[in-house]
C-alpha positions as CSV (number, residue, x, y, z in Angstrom):
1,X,94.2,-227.2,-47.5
2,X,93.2,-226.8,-44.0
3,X,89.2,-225.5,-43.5
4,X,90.3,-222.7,-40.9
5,X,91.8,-221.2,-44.1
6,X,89.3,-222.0,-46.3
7,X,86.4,-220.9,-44.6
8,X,87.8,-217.3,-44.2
9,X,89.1,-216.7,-47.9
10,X,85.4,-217.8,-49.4
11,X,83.6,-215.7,-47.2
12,X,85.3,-212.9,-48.1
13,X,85.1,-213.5,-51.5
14,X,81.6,-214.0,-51.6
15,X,81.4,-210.9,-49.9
16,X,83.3,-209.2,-52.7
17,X,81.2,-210.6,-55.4
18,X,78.2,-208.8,-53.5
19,X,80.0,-205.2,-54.1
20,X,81.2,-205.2,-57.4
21,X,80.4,-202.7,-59.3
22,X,78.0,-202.8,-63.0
23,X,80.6,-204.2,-66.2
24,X,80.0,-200.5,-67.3
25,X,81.9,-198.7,-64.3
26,X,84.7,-201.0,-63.4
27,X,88.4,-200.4,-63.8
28,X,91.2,-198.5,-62.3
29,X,90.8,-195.1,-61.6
30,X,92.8,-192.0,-59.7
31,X,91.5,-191.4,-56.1
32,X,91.0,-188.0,-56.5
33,X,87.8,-186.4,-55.7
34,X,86.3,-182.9,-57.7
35,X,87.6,-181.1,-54.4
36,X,91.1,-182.5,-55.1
37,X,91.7,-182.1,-58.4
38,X,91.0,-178.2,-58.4
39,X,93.8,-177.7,-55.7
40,X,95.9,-179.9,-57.6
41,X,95.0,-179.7,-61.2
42,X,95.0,-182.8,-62.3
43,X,93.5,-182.8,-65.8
44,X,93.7,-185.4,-68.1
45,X,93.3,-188.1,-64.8
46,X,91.3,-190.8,-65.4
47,X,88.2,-190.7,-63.1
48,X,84.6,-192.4,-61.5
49,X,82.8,-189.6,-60.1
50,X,79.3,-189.8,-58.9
51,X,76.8,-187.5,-57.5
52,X,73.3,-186.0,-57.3
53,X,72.0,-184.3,-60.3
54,X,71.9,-180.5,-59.8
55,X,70.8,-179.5,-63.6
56,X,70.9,-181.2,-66.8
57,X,72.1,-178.7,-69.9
58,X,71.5,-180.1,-73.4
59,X,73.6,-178.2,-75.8
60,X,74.7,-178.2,-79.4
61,X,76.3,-182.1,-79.6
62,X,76.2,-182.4,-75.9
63,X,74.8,-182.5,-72.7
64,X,76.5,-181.1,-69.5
65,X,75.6,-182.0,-66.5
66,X,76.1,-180.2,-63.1
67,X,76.4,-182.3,-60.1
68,X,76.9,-182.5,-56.5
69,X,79.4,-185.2,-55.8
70,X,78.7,-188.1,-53.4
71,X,81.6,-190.7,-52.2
72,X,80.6,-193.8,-54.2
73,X,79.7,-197.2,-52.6
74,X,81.8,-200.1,-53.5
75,X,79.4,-201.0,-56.2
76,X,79.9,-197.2,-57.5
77,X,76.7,-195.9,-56.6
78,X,76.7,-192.8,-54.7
79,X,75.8,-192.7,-51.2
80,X,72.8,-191.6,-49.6
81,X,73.4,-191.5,-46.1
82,X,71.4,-189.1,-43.9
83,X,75.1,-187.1,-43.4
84,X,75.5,-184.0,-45.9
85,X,79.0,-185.3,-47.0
86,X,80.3,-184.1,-50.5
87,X,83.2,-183.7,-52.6
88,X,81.9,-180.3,-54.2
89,X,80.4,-180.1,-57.2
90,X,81.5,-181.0,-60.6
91,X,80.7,-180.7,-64.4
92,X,80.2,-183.6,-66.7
93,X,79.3,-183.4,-70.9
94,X,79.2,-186.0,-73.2
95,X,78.3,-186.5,-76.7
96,X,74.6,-186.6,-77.6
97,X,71.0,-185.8,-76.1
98,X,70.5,-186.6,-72.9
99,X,66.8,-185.8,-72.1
100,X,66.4,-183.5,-69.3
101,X,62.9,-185.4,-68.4
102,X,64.8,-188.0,-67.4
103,X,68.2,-187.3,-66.2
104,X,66.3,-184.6,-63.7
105,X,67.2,-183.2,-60.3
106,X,68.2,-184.8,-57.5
107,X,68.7,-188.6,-59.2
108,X,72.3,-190.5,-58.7
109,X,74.7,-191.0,-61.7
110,X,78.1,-192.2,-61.8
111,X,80.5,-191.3,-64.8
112,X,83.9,-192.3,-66.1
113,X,85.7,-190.3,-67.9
114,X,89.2,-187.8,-67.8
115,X,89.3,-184.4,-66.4
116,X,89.1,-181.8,-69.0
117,X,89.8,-178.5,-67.6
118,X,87.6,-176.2,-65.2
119,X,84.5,-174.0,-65.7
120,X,83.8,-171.0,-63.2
121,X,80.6,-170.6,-62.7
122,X,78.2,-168.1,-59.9
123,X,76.2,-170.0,-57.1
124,X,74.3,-166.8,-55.7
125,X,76.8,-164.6,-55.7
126,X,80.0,-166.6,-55.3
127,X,82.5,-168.0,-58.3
128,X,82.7,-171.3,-57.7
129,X,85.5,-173.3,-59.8
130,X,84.3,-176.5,-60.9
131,X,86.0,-179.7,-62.3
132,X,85.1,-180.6,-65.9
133,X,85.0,-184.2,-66.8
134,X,84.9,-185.5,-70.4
135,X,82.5,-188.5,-69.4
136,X,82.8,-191.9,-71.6
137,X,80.2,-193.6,-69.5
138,X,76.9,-192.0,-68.1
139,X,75.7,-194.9,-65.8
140,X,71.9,-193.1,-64.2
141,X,70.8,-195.3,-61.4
142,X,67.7,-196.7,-60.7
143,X,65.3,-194.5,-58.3
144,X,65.5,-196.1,-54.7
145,X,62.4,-195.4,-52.9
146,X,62.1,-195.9,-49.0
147,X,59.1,-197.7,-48.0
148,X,57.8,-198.7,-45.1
149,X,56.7,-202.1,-43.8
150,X,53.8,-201.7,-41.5
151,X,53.0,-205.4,-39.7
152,X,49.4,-206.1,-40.1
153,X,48.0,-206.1,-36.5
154,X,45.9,-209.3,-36.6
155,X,47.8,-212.1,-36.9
156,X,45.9,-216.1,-37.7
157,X,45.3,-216.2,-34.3
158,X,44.2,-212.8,-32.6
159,X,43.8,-210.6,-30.9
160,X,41.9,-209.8,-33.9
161,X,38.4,-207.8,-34.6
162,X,37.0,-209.6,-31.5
163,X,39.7,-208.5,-29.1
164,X,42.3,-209.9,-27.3
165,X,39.9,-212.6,-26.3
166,X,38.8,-213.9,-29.1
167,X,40.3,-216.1,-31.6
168,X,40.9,-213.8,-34.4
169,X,39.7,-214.2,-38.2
170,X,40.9,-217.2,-38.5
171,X,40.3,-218.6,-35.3
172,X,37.2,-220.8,-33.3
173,X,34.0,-218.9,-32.9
């Protein structure tokens, strides 16, 4: 096989291997996003939404969560760019006790499940139709925290506590 083709084809499969998504959210899914499926009623489509967590509702066998929804990554995380972008908000329950402690506001979950129907609910004073999803997989991502890399000033060889003409900390005296 000639390397001009080779090289090529296993870059760009090693880049693939670097987005995959986690065992628990892969799969074929409809590209439709909460926005789409309430103009086009689409329930019963098999979905991977994603979002910010707006509220976490333990119920009687269930918890429903309210989200906003992010586009997802191609490892199925949503994004968190610095751009307000978002499909609308959506509903997710599933079976069980999700504890509101941890699946709080404003962390990043992705969920696969079917669309179930709508819920209306208010937002201040406006009815707001929201997408119900029937969620087989709750997948909460870890928190990402930004931090900041200061460079420490002094390097081995100055300019160091003695100024810039001395020989630093590590340095002659």
């Amino acid at each position: 096989m000639n390397i001009k083709i080779l090289l090529p084809l296993a870059a760009s499969l090693a880049l693939a291997a670097c987005a995959t998504a986690p065992k628990p959210l892969q799969g074929q899914f409809a590209a439709v996003t909460p926005r789409d499926t309430v103009a086009t009623q689409q329930v019963g489509a098999p979905v991977r939404w994603g979002g910010r967590i707006i509220e976490t509702l333990p119920g009687q066998g269930q918890t429903c969560f309210q989200l906003l929804s992010r586009p997802l990554n191609a490892s199925g995380r949503p994004t968190t760019s610095s751009t307000d972008a978002s499909d609308g908000r959506f509903v997710a329950c599933r079976a069980g006790f999700y504890d509101p402690a941890v699946f709080e506001e404003g962390r990043d979950v992705t969920f696969i499940g079917r669309v179930d129907g709508y819920e209306n609910v208010k937002i201040g004073e406006y009815d707001y139709r929201l997408p119900k999803l029937a969620a087989d997989v709750i997948y909460l991502w870890p928190e990402q925290r930004q931090v900041d890399v200061v460079p420490y000033p002094y390097g081995p060889w100055g300019p160091g506590p003695w100024g810039p003409w001395g020989y630093g900390r590590y340095g002659w005296w």
